[in-house]
PDB file as gemmi writes it, atoms N, CA and C in Angstrom:
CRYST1    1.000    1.000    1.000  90.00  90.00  90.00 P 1                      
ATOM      1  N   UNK A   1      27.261 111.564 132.069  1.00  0.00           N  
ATOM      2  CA  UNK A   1      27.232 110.919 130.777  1.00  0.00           C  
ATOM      3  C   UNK A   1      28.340 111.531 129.913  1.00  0.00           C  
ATOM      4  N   UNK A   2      29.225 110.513 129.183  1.00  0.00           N  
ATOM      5  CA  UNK A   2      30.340 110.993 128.769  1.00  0.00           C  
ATOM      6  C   UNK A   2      29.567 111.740 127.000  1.00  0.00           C  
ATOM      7  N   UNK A   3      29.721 112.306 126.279  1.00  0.00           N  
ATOM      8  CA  UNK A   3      28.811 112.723 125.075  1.00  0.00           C  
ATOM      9  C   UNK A   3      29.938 113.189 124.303  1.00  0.00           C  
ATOM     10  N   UNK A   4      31.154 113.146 124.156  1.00  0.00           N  
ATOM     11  CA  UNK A   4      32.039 113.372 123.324  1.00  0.00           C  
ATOM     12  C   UNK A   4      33.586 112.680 123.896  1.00  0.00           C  
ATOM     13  N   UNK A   5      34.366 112.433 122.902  1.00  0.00           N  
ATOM     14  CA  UNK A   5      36.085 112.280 123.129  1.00  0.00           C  
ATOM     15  C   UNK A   5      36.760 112.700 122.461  1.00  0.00           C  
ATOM     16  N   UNK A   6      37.480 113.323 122.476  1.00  0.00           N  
ATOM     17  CA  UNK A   6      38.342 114.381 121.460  1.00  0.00           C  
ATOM     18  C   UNK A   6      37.443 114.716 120.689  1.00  0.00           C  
ATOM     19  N   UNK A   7      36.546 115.670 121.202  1.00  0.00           N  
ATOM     20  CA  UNK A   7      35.680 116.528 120.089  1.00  0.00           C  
ATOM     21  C   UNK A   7      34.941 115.180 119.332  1.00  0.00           C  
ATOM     22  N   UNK A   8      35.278 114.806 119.157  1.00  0.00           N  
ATOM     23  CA  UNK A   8      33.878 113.747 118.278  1.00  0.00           C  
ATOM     24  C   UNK A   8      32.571 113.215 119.267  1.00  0.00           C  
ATOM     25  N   UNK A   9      31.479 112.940 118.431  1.00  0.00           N  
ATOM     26  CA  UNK A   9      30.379 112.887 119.447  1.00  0.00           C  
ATOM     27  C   UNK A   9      30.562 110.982 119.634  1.00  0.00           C  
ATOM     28  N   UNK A  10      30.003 111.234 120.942  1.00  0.00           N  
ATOM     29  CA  UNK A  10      29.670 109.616 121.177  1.00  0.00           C  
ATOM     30  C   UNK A  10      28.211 109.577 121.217  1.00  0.00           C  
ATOM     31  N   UNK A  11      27.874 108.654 120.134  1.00  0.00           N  
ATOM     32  CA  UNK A  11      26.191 108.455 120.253  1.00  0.00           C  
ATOM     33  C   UNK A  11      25.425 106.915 121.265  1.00  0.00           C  
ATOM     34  N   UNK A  12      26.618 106.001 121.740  1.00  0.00           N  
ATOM     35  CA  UNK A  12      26.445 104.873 122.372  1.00  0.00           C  
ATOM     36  C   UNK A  12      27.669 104.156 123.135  1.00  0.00           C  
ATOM     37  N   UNK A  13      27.830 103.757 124.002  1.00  0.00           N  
ATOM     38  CA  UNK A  13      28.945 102.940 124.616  1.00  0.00           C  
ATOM     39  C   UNK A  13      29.881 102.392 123.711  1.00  0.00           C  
ATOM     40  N   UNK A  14      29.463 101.969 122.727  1.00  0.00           N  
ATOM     41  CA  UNK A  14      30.605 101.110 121.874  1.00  0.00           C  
ATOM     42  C   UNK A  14      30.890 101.817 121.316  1.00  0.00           C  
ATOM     43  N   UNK A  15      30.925 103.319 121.074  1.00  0.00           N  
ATOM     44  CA  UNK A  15      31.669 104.269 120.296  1.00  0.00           C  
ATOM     45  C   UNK A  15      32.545 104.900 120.957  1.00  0.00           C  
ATOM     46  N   UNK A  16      32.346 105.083 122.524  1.00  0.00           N  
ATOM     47  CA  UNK A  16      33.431 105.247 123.320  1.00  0.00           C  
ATOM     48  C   UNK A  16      34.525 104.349 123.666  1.00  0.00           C  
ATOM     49  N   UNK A  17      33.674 102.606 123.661  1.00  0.00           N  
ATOM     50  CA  UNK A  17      34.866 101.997 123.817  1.00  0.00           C  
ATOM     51  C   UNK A  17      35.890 101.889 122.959  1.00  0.00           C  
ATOM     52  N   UNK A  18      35.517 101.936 121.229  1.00  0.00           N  
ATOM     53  CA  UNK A  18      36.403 102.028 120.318  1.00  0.00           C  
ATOM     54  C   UNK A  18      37.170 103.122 120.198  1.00  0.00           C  
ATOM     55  N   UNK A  19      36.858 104.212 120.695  1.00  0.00           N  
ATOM     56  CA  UNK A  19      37.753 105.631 120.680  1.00  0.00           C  
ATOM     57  C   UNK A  19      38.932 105.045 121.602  1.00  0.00           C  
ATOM     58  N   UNK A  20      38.552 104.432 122.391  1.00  0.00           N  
ATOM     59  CA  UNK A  20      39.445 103.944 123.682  1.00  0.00           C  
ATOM     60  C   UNK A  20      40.647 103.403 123.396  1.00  0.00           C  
ATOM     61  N   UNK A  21      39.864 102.176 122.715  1.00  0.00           N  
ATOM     62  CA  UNK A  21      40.875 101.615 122.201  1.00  0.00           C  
ATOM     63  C   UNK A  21      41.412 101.814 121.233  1.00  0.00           C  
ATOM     64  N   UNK A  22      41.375 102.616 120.382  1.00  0.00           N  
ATOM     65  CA  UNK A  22      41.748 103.281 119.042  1.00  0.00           C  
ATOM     66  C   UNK A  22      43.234 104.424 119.548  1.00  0.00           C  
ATOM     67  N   UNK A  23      43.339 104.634 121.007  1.00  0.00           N  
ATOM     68  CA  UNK A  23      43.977 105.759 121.257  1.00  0.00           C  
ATOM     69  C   UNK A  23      44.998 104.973 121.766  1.00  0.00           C  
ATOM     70  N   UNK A  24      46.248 105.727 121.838  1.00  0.00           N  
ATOM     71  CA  UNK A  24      47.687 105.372 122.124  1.00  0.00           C  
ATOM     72  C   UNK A  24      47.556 105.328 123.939  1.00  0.00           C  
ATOM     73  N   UNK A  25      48.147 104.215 124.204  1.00  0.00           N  
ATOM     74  CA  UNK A  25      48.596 104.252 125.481  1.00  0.00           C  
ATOM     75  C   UNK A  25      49.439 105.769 125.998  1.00  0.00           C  
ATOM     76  N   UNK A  26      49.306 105.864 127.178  1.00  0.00           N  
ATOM     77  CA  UNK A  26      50.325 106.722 127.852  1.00  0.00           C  
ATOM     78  C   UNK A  26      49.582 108.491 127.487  1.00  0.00           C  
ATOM     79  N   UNK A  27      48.554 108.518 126.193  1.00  0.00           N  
ATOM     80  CA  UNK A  27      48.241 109.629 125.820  1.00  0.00           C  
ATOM     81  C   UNK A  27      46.878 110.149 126.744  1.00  0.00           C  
ATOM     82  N   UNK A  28      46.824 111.339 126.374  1.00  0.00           N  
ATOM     83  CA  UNK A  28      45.592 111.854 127.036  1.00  0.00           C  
ATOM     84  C   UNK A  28      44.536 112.408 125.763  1.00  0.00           C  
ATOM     85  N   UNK A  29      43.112 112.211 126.858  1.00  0.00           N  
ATOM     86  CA  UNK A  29      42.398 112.346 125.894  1.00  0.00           C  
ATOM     87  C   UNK A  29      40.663 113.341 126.567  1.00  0.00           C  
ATOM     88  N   UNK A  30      40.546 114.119 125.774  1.00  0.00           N  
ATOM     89  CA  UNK A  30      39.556 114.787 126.458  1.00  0.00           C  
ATOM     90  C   UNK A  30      38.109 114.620 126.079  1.00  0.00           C  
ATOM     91  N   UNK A  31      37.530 114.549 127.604  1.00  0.00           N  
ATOM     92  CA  UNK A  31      36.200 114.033 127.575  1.00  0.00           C  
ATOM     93  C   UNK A  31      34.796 114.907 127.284  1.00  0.00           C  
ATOM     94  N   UNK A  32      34.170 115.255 126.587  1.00  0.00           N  
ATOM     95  CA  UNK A  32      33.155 116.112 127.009  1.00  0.00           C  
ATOM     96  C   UNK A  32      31.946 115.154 128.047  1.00  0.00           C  
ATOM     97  N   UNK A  33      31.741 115.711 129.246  1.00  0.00           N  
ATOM     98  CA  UNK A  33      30.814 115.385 130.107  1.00  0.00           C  
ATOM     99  C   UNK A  33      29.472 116.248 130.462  1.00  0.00           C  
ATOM    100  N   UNK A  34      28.311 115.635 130.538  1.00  0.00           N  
ATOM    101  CA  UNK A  34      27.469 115.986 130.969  1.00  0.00           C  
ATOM    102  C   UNK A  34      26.717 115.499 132.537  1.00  0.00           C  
ATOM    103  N   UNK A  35      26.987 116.144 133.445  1.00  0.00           N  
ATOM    104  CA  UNK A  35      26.638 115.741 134.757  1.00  0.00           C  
ATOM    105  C   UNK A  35      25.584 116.787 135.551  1.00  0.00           C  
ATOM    106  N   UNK A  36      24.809 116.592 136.523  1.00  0.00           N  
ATOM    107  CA  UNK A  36      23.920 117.611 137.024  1.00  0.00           C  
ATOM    108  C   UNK A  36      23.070 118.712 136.154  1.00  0.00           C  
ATOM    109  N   UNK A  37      22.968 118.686 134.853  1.00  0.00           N  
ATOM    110  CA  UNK A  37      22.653 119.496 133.692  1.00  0.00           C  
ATOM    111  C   UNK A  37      23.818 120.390 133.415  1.00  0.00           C  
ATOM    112  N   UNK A  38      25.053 120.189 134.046  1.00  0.00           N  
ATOM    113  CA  UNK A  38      26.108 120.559 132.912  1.00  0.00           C  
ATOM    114  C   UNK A  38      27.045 120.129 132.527  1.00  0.00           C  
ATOM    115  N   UNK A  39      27.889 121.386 131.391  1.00  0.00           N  
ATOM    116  CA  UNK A  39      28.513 120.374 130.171  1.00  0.00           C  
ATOM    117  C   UNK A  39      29.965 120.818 130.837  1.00  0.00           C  
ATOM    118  N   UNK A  40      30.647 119.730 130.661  1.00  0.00           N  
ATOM    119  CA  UNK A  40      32.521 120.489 131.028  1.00  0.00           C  
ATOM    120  C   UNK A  40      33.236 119.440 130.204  1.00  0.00           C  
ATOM    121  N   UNK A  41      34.676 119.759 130.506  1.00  0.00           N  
ATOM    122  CA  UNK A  41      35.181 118.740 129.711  1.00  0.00           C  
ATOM    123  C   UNK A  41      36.478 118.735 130.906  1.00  0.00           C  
ATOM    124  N   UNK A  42      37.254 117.135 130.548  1.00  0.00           N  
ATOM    125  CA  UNK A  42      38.441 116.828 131.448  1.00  0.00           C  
ATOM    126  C   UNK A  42      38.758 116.009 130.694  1.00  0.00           C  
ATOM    127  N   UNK A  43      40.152 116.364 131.502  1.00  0.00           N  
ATOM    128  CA  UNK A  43      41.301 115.478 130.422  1.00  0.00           C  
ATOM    129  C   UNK A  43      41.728 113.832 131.045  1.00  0.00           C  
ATOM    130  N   UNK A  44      41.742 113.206 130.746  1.00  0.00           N  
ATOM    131  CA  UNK A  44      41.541 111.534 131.751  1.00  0.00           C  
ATOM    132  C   UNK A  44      43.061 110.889 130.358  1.00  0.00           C  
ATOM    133  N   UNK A  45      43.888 110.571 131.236  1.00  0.00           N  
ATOM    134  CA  UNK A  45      45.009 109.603 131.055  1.00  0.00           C  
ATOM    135  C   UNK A  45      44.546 108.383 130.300  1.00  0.00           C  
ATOM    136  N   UNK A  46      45.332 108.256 129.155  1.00  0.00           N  
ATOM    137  CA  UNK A  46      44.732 106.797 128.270  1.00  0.00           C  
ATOM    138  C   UNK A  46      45.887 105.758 129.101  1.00  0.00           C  
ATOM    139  N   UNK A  47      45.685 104.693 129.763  1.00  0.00           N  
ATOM    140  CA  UNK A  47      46.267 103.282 130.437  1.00  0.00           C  
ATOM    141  C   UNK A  47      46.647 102.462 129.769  1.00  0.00           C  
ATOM    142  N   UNK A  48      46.687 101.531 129.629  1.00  0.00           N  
ATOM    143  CA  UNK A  48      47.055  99.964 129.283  1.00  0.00           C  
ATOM    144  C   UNK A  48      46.389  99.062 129.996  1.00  0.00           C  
ATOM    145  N   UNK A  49      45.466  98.750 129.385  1.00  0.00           N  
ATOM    146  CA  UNK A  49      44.948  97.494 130.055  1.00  0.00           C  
ATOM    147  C   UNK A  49      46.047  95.818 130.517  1.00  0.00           C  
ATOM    148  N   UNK A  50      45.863  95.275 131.190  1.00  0.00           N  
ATOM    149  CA  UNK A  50      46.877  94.508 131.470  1.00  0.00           C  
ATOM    150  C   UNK A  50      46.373  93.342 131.067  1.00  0.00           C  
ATOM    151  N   UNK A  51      45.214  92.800 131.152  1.00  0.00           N  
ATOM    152  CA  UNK A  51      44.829  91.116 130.772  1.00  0.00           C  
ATOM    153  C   UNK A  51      44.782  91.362 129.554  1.00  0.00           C  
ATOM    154  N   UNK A  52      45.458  90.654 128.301  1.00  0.00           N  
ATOM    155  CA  UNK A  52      44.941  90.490 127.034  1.00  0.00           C  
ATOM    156  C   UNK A  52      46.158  89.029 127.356  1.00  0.00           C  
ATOM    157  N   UNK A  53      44.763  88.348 126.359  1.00  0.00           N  
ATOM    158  CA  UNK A  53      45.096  87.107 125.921  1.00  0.00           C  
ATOM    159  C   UNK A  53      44.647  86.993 124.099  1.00  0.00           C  
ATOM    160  N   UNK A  54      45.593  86.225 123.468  1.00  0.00           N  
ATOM    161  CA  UNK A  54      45.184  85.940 122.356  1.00  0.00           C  
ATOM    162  C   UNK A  54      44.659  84.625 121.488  1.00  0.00           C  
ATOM    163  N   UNK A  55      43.793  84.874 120.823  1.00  0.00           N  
ATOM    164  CA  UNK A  55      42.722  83.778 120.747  1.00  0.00           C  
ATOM    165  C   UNK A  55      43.210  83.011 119.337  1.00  0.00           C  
ATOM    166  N   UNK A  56      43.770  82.138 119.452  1.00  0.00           N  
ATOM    167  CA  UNK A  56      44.493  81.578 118.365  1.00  0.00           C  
ATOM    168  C   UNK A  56      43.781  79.975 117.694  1.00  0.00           C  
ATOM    169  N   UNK A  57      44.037  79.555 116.825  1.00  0.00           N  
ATOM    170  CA  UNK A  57      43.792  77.958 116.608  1.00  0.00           C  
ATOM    171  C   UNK A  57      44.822  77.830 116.159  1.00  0.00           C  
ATOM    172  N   UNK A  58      44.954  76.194 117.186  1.00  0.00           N  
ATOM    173  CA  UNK A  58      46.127  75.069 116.086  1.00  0.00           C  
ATOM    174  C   UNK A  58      46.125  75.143 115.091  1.00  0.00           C  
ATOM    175  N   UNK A  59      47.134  74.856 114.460  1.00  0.00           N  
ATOM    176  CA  UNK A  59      47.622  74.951 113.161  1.00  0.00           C  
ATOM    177  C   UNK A  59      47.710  73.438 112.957  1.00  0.00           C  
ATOM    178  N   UNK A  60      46.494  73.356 111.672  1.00  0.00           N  
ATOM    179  CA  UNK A  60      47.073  71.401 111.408  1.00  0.00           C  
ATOM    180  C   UNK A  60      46.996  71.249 109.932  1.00  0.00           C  
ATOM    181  N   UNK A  61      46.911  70.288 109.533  1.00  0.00           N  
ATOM    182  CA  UNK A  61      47.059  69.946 108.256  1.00  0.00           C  
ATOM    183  C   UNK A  61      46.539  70.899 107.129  1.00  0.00           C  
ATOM    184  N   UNK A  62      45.557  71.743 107.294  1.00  0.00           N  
ATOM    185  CA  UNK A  62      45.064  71.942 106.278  1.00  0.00           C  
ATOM    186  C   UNK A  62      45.643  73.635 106.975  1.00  0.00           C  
ATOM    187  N   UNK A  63      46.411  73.748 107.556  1.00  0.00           N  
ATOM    188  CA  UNK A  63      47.333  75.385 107.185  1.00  0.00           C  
ATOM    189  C   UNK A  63      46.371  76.605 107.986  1.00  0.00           C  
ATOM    190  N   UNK A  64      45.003  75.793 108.473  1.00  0.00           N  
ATOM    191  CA  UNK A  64      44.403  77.321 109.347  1.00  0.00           C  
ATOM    192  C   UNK A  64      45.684  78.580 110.398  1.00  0.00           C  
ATOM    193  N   UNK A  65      45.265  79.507 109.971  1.00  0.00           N  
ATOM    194  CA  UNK A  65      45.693  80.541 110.707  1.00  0.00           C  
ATOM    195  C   UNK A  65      45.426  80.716 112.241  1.00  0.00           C  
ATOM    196  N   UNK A  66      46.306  81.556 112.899  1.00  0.00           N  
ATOM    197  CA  UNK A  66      45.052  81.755 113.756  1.00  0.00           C  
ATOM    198  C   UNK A  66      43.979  82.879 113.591  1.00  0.00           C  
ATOM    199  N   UNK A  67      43.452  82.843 114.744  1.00  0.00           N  
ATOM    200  CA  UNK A  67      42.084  83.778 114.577  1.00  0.00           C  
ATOM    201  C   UNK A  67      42.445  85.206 114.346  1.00  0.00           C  
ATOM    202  N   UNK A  68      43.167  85.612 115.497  1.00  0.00           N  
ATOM    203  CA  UNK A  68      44.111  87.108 115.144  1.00  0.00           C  
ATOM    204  C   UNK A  68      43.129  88.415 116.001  1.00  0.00           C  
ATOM    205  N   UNK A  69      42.485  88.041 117.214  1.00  0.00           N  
ATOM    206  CA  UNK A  69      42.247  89.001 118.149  1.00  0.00           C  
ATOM    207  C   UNK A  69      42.582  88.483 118.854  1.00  0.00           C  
ATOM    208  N   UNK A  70      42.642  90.022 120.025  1.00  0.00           N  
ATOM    209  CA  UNK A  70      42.832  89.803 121.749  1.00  0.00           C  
ATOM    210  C   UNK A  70      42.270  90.278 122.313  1.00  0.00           C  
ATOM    211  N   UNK A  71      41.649  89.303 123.675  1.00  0.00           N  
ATOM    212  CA  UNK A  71      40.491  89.545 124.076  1.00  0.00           C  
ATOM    213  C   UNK A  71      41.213  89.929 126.014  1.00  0.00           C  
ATOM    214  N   UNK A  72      40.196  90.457 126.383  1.00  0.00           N  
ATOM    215  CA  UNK A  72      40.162  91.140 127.734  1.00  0.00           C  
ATOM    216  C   UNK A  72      39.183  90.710 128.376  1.00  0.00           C  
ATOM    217  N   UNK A  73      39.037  91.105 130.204  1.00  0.00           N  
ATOM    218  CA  UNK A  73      37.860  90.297 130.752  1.00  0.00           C  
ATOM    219  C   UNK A  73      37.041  91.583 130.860  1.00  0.00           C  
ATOM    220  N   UNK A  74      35.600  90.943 130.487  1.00  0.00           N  
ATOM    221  CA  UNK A  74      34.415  91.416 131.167  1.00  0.00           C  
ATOM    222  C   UNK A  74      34.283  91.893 131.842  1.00  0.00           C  
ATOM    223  N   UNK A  75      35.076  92.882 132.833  1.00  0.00           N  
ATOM    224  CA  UNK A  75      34.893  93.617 134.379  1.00  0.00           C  
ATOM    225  C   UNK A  75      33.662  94.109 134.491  1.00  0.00           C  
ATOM    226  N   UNK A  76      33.311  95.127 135.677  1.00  0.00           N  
ATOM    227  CA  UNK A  76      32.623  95.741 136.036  1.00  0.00           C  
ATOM    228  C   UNK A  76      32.932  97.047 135.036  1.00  0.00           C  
ATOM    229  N   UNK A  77      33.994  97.789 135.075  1.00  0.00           N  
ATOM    230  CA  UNK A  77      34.259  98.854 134.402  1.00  0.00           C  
ATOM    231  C   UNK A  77      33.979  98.948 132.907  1.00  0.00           C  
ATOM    232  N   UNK A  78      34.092  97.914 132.197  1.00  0.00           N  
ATOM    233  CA  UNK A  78      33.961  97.251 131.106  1.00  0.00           C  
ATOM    234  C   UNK A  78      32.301  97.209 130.938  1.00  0.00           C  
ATOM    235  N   UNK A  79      31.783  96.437 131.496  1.00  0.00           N  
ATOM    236  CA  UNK A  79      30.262  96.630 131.890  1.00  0.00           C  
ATOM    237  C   UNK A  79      29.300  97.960 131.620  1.00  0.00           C  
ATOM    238  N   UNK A  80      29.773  98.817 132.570  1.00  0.00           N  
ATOM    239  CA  UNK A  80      29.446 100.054 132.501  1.00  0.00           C  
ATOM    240  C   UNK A  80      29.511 100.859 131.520  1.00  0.00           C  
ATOM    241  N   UNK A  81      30.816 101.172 130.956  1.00  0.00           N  
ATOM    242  CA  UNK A  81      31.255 101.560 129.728  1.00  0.00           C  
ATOM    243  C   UNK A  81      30.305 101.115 128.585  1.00  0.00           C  
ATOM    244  N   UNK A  82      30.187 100.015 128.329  1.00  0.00           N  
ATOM    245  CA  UNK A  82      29.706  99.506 126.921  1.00  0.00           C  
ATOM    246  C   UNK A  82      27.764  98.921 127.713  1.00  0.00           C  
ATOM    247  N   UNK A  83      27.488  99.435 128.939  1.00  0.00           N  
ATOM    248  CA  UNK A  83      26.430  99.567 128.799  1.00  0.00           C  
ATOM    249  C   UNK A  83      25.300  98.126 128.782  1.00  0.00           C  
ATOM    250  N   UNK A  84      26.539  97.117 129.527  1.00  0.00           N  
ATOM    251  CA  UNK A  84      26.007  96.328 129.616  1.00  0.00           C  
ATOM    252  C   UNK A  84      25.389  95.495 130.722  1.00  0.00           C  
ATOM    253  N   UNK A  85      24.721  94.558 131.324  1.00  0.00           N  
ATOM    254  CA  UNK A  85      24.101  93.999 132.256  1.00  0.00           C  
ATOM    255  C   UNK A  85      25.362  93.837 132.952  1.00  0.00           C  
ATOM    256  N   UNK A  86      24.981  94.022 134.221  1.00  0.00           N  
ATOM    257  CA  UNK A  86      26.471  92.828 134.820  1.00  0.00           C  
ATOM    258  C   UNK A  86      26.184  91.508 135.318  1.00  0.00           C  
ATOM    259  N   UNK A  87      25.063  91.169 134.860  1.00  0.00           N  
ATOM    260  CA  UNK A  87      24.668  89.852 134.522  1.00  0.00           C  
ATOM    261  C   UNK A  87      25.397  88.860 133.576  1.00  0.00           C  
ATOM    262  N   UNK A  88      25.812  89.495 132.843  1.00  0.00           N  
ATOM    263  CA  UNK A  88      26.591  89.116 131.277  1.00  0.00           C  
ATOM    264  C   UNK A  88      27.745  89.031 131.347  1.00  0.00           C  
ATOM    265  N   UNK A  89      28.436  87.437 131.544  1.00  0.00           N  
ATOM    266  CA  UNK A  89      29.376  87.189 131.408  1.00  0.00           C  
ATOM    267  C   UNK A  89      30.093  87.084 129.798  1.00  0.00           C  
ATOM    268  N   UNK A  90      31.718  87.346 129.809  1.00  0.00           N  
ATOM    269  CA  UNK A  90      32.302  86.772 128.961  1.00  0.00           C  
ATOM    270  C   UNK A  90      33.589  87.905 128.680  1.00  0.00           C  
ATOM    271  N   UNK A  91      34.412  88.003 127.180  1.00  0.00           N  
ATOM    272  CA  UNK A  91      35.324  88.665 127.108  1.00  0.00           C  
ATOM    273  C   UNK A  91      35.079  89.822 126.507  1.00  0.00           C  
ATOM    274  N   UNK A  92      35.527  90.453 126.097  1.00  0.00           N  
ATOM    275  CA  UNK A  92      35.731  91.888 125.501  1.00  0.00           C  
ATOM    276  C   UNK A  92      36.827  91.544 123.754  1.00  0.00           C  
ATOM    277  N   UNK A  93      36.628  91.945 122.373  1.00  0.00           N  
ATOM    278  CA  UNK A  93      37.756  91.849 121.711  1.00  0.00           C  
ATOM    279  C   UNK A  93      38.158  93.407 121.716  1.00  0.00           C  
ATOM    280  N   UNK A  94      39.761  93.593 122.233  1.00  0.00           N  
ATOM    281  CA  UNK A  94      40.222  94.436 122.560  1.00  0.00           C  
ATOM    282  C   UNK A  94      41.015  94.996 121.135  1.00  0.00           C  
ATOM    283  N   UNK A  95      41.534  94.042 120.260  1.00  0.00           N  
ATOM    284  CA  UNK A  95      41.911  94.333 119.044  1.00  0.00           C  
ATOM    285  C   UNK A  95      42.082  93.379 118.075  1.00  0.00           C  
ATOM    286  N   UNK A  96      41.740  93.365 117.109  1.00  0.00           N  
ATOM    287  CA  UNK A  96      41.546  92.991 115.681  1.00  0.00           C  
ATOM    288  C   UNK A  96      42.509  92.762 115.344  1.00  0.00           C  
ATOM    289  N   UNK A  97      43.353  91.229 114.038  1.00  0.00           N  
ATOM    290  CA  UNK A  97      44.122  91.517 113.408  1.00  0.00           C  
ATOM    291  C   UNK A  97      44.486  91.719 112.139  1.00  0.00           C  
ATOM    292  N   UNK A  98      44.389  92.986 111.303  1.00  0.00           N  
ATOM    293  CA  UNK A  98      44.023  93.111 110.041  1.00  0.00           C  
ATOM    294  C   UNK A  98      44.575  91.681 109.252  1.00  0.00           C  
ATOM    295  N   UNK A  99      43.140  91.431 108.151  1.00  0.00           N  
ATOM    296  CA  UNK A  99      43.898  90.222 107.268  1.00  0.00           C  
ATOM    297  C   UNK A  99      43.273  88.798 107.938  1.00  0.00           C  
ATOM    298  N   UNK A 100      42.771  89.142 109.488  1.00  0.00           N  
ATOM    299  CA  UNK A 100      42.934  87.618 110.017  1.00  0.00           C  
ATOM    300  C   UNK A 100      41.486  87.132 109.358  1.00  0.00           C  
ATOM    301  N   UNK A 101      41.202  86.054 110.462  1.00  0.00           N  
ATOM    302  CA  UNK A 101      40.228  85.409 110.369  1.00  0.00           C  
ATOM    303  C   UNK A 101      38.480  85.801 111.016  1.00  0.00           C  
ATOM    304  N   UNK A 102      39.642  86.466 112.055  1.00  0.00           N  
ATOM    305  CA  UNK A 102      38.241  87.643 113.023  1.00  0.00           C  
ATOM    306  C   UNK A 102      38.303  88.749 112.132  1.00  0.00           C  
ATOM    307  N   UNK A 103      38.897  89.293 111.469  1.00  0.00           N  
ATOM    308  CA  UNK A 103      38.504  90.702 110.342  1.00  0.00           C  
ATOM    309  C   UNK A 103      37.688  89.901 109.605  1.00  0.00           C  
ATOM    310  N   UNK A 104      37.944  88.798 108.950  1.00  0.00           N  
ATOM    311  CA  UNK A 104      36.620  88.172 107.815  1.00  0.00           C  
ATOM    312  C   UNK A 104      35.614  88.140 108.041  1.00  0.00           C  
ATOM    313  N   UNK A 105      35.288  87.890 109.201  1.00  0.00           N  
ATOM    314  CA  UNK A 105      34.201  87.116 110.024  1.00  0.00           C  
ATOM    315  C   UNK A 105      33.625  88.396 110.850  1.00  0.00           C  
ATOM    316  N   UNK A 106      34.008  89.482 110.476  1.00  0.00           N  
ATOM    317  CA  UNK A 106      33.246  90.747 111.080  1.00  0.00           C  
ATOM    318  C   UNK A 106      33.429  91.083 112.428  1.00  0.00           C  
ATOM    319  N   UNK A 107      34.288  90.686 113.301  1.00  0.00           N  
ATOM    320  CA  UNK A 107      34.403  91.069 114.702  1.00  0.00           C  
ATOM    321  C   UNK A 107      35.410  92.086 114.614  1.00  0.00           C  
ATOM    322  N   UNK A 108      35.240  93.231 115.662  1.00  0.00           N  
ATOM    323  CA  UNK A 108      35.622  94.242 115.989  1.00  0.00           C  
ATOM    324  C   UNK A 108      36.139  94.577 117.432  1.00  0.00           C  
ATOM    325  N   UNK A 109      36.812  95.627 117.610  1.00  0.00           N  
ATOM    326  CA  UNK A 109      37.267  95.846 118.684  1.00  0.00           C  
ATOM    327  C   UNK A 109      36.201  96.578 119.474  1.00  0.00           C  
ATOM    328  N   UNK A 110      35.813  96.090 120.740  1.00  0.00           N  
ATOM    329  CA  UNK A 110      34.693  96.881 121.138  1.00  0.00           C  
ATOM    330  C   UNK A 110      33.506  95.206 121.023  1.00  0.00           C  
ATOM    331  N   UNK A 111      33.531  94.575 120.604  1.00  0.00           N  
ATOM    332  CA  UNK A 111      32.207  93.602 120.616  1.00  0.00           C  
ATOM    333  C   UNK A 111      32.726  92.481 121.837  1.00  0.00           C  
ATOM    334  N   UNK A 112      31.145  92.211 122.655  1.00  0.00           N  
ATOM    335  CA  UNK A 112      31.681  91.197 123.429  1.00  0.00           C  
ATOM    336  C   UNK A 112      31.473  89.930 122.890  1.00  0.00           C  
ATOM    337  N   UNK A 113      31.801  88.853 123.826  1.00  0.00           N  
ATOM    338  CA  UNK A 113      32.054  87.518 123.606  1.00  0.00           C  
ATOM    339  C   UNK A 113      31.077  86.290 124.104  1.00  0.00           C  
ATOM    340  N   UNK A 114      30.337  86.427 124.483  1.00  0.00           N  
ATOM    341  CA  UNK A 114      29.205  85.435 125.571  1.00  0.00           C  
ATOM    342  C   UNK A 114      29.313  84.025 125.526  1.00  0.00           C  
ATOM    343  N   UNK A 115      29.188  83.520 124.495  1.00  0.00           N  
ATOM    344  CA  UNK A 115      29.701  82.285 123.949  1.00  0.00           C  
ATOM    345  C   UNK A 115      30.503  81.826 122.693  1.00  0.00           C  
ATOM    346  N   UNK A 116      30.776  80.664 122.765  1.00  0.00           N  
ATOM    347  CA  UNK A 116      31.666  80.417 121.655  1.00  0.00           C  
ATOM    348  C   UNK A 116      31.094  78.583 121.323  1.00  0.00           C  
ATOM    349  N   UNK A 117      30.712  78.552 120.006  1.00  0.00           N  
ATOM    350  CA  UNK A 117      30.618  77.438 119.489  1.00  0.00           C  
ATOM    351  C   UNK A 117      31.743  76.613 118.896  1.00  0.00           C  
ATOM    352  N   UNK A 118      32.228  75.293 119.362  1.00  0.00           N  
ATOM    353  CA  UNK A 118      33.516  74.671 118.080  1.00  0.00           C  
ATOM    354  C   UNK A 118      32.709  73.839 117.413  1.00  0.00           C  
ATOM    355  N   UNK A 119      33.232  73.753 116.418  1.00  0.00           N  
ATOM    356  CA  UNK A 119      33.261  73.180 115.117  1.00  0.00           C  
ATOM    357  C   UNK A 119      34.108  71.785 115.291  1.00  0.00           C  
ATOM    358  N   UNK A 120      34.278  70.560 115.576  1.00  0.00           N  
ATOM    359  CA  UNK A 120      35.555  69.644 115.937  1.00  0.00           C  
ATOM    360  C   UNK A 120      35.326  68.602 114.270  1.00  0.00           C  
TER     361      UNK A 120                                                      
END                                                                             
């Protein structure tokens, strides 16, 4: 069980995933772990995730923006991390775009996606 990242505590999956993504590519970042009843810590390489797609709307008459996140897939690893079924399909929002339409509307980096309703 991971229980800290750079010294800060993690109290749930989505606090690790946001540290995650909160951290610079290419950097390292240290884990406090708890395994077999003990505590250590290791240092694990921050990556780049490679699927991001961005979730936009047409632009029509009346000037909508787009939405202004990017979302990632659902993996297994993803799953685990944030502690979820792997029953549960859908995306991941990987980042927010200050100002947009997903900052208004309360979505965060770290929340998944299951469905999506349109409005036509």
């Amino acid at each position: 069980m991971i229980t800290a990242f750079n010294g800060q505590a993690i109290k749930g999956p989505r606090d690790l995933a946001l540290d995650v993504a909160n951290t610079a590519d290419g950097s390292t970042a240290k884990l406090t772990i708890f395994r077999d009843g003990n505590q250590s810590e290791v240092d694990v390489a921050i990556g780049q995730q490679p699927t991001q797609q961005t979730a936009a709307l047409q632009s029509d008459d009346t000037g909508d923006a787009p939405v202004g996140m990017a979302l990632t897939a659902l993996n297994r690893d993803t799953q685990q991390q944030l502690g979820i079924s792997p029953s549960v399909k859908g995306v991941v929002v990987a980042q927010v775009t200050p100002g947009s339409k997903a900052e208004e509307s309360g979505v965060q980096s770290g929340d998944v996606i299951v469905r999506l309703a349109i409005r036509l």
